[in-house]
C-alpha positions as CSV (number, residue, x, y, z in Angstrom):
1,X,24.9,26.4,27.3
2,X,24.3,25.5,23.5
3,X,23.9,22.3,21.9
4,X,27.1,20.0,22.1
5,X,29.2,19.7,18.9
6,X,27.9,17.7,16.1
7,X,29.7,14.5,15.9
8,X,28.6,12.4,13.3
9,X,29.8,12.2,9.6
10,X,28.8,13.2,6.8
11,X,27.7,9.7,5.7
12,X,25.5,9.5,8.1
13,X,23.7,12.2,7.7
14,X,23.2,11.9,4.2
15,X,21.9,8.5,4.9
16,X,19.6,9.6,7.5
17,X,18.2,12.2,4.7
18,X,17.8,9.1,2.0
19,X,16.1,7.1,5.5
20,X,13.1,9.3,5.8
21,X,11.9,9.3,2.4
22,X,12.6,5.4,2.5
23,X,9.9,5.5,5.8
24,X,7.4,7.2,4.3
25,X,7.5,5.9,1.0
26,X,6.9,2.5,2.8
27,X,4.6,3.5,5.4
28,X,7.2,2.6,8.1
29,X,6.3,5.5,10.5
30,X,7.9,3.8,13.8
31,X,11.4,3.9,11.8
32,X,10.2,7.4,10.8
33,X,9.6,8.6,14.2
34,X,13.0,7.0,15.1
35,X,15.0,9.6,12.5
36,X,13.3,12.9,13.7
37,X,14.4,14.7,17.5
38,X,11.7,14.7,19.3
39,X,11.5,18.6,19.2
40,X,11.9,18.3,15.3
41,X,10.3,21.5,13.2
42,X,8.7,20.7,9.3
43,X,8.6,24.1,7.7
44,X,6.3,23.2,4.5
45,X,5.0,25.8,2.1
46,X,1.6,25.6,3.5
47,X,2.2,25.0,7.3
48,X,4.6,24.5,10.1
49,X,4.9,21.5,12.0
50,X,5.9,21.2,15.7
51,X,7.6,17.6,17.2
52,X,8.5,14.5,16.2
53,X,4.3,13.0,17.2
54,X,2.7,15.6,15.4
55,X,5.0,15.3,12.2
56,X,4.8,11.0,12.7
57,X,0.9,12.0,12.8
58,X,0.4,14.1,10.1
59,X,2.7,12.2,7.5
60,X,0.5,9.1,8.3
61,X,-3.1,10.1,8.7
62,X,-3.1,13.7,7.4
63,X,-1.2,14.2,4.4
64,X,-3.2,15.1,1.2
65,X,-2.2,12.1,-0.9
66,X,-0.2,9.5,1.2
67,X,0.2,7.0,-2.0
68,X,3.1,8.6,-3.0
69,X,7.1,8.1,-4.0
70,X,9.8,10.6,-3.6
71,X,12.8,10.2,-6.2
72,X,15.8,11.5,-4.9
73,X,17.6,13.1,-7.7
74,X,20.7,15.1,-5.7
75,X,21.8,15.6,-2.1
76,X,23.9,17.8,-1.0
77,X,25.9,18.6,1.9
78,X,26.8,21.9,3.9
79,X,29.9,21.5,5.8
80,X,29.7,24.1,8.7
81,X,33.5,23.5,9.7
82,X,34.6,24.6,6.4
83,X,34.7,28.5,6.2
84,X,31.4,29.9,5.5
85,X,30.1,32.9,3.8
86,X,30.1,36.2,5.4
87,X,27.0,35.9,6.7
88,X,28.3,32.3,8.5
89,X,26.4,30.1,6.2
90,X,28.1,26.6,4.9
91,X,29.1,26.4,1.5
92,X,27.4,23.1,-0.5
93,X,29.4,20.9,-1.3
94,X,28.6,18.7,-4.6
95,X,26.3,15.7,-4.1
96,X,27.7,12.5,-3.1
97,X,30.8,14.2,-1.8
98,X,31.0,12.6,1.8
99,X,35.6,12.7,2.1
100,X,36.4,12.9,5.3
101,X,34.2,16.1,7.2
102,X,33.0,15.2,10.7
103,X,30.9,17.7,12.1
104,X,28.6,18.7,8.7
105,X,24.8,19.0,9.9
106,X,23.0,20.2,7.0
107,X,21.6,18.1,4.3
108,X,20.0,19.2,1.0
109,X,17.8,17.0,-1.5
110,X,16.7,17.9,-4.5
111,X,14.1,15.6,-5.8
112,X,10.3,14.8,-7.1
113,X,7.2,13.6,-5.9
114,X,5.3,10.7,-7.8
115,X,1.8,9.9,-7.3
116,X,0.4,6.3,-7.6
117,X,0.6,5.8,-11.0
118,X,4.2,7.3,-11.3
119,X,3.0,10.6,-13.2
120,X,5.2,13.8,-11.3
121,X,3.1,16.0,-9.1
122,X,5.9,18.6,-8.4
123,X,9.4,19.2,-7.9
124,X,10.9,19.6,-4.2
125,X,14.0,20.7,-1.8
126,X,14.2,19.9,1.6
127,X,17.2,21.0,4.1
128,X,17.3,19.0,6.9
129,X,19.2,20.0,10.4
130,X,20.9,16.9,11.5
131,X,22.1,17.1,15.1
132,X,23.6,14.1,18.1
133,X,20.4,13.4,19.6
134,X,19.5,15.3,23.4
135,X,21.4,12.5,25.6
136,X,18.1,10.6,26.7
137,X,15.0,8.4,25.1
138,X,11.7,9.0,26.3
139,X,13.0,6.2,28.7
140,X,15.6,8.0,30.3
141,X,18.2,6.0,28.1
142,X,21.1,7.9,26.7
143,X,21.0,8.2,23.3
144,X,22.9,10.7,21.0
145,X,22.4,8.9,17.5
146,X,22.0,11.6,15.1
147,X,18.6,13.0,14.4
148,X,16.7,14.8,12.0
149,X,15.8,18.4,14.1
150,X,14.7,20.9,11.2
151,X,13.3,20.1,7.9
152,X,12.9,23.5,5.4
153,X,10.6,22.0,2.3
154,X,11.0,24.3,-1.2
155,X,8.4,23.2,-3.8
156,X,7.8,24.0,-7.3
């Protein structure tokens, strides 16, 4: 059996997006590990990163230049109840546009990356996968907050 139905909105989703540059920006990694499912995938130009520790580990200790800020310049949402292309893909829909859909899961953000002093280092897109989390913490809790799964970074 698959993954239940997403059942969050759209807001949140987009907010969740807008959350985990806001964590790493600030160096908040414990609110950072909170956004991502524990089984959450990074697919970066240079490497691909497997669950939420190793992601929460690499941001923090790992990263080539950690004194950084993103500015968000766009987001984007995919609606997948809306009718899709042929090949079943979501069409965008235009930034800030949050009216109403209920089960949209996919998030883009179009943005750059600032170094210390403010000067851009390069332009970005990530699509994030935003799915009700697996039903349990680490604690056995239950727990379906929406949560970050996949993360596809474009750079140029």
């Amino acid at each position: 059996m698959g993954r239940p139905p997403v059942d969050h909105d759209m807001t949140e989703a987009t907010d969740l997006a807008r959350a985990y540059y806001e964590a790493i920006d600030a160096g908040d990694y414990d609110r950072f590990a909170d956004l991502l499912a524990p089984d959450v995938v990074h697919e970066r130009p240079d490497r691909t990163i497997e669950g939420r520790e190793t992601l929460v580990r690499f941001m923090r200790d790992d990263r080539p230049n950690k004194n950084t800020a993103h500015d968000v310049e766009a987001v984007y949402r995919g609606d997948r109840s809306a009718a899709g292309d042929a090949d079943g893909s979501a069409n965008a829909g235009s930034a800030g546009d949050t009216d109403g859909v209920s089960d949209a899961d996919e998030v883009a953000v179009r943005g750059r990356l600032r170094d210390a002093e403010g000067s851009p280092m390069f332009a970005f897109v990530d699509v994030f996968d935003v799915e009700n989390g697996s039903g349990r913490t680490d604690g056995g809790e239950s727990d379906e907050r929406p949560r970050i799964t996949r993360i596809r970074t474009y750079t140029q």
